[in-house]
C-alpha positions as CSV (number, residue, x, y, z in Angstrom):
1,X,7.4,27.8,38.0
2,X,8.3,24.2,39.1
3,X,11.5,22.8,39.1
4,X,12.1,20.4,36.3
5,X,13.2,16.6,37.7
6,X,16.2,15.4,35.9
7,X,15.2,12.0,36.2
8,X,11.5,12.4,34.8
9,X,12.8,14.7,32.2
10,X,14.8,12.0,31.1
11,X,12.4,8.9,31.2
12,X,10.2,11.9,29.1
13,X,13.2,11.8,26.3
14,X,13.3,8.3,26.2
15,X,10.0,7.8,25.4
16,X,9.6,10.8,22.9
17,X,13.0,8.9,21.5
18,X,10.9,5.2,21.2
19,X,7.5,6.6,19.5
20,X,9.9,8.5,17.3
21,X,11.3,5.2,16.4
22,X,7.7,3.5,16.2
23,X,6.4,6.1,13.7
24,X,9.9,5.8,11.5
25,X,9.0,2.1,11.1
26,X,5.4,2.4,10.7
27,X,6.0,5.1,7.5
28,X,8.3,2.5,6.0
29,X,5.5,0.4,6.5
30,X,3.0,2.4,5.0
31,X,5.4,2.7,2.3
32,X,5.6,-0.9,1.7
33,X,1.6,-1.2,1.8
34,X,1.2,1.7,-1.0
35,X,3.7,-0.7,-3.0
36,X,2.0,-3.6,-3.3
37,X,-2.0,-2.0,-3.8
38,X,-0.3,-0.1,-6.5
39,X,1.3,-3.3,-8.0
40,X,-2.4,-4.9,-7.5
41,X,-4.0,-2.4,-9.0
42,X,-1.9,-3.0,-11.8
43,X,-2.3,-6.4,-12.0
44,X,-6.2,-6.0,-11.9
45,X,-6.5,-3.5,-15.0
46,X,-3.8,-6.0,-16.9
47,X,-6.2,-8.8,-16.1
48,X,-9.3,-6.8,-17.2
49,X,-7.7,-6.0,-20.7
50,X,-7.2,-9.7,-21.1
51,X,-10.5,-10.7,-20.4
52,X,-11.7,-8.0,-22.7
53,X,-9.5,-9.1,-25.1
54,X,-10.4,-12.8,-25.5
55,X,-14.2,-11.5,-25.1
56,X,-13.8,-9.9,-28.2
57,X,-12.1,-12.3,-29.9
58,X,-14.5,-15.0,-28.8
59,X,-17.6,-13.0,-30.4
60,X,-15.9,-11.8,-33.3
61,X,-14.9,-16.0,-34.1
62,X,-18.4,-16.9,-33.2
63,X,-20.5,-14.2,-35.2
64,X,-18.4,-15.3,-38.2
65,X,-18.9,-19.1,-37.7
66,X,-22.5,-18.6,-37.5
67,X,-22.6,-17.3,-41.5
């Protein structure tokens, strides 16, 4: 077996330490993401009712005009 280089061994902790810190960030980013296309999605279906609503009421008011 090799000997192990103290200095390469450490440049290998820093960068294990710097992705570490990378992928920390990017999940709080994911997070984040997931947050708002969950808000969107609720924001779409919300939207959907109202248009279905008004739809309704639209050809309900017009059927009974029409008599």
């Amino acid at each position: 077996m090799e000997n192990i280089d103290p200095v390469e061994y450490g440049k290998l902790l820093g960068k294990v330490d710097a992705l570490s810190e990378k992928v920390e960030c990017m999940e709080s980013d994911l997070k984040e993401l997931l947050a708002l296309a969950n808000k969107g999605k609720g924001g779409f279906w919300m939207g959907m009712m109202m248009a279905s609503a008004i739809g309704g009421f639209v050809s309900w008011f017009v059927s009974h005009m029409g008599k």
